[in-house]
N, C-alpha and C positions, 0 to 999 in steps of 0.2 A: 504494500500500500504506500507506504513514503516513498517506493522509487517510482512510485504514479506518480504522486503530487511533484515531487521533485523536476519529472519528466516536462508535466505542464506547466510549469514555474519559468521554465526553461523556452517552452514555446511561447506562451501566453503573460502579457503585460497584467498588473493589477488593475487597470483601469478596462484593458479588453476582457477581462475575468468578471467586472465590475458589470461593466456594458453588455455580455451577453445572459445575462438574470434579469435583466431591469424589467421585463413585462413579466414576470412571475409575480403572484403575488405574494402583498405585505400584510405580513400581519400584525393584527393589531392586540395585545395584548392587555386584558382586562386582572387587578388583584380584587382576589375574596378580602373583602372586611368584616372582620366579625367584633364590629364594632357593638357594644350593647348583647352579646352573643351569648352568656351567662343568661340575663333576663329573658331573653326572647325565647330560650330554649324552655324555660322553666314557666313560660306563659302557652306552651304545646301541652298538646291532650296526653297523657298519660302512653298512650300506645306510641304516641310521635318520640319519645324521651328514650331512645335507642341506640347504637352506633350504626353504619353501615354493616360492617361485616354480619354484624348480627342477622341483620334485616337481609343479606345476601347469602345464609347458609340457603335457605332455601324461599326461592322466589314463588315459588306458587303460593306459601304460606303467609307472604308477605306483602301479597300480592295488593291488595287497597291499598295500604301506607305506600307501598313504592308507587304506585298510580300518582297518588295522588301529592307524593313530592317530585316527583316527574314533573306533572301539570305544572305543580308551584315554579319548579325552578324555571320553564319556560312559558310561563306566563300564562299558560292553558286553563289553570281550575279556576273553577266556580263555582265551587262549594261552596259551605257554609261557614269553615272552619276558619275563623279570623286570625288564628294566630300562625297559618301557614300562608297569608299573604306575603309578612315579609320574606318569605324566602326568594320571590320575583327578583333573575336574575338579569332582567328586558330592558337593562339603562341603555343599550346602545345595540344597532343590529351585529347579529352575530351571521357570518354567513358557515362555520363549521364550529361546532363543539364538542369538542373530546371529554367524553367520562372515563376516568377509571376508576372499574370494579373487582374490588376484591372479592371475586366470586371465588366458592368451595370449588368449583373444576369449570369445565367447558360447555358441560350442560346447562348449568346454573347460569352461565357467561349467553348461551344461547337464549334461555329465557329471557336476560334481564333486556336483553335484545328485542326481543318479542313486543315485551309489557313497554318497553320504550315506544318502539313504534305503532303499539295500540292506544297508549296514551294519548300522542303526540297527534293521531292522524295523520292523511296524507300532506298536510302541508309539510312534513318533516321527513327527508330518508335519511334512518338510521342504516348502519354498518357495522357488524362484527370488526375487532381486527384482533387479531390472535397468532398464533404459529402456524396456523392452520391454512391460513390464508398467504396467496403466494402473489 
């Protein structure tokens, strides 16, 4: 690998290296704040009061809570349940968002896949990405 880069170093100016990326896109980088993050968790209903991994041993079982923090995080519920609004994560358009889950294996990974894009509707195509995938 370094006597790749090396090679191209060799051919290729840093501004021609520069210059041929430029119409790829930029991304824009968004930070979670869990600002007030103590209060807000401890104002969730009882079943919301979880960790992730928990709520991903098995997704079938888990299956409304993740729905419906799915919805929140992008902006889809309309529930009833006021204290999962603040999780709306809709300040700015997003055109790809990566989750990662620490699912129990590949199955559970397929699911959470599933319950995403039942969630979500067609306005949203979700994707596996795993080893599995080439």
């Amino acid at each position: 690998m370094e006597r790749i880069i090396e090679r191209l170093k060799e051919k290729y100016t840093l501004s021609q290296t520069i210059d041929s990326v430029k119409n790829i896109v930029k991304p824009r980088f968004m930070r979670l704040s869990l600002e007030n993050a103590v209060e807000k968790f401890n104002r969730l209903p009882e079943e919301y009061r979880t960790d992730w991994s928990k709520l991903l041993m098995d997704v079938d079982k888990s299956r409304g809570v993740l729905s419906n923090l799915v919805k929140c995080l992008f902006g889809e519920y309309n529930g009833d349940m006021i204290g999962l609004y603040d999780l709306d994560m809709t300040l700015s358009e997003k055109k790809v968002t990566m989750i990662f889950a620490n699912t129990k294996d590949k199955n559970q990974q397929r699911k959470f896949v599933e319950l995403i894009q039942e969630s979500l509707g067609s306005k949203y195509l979700v994707k596996i990405v795993n080893g599995d995938n080439k």
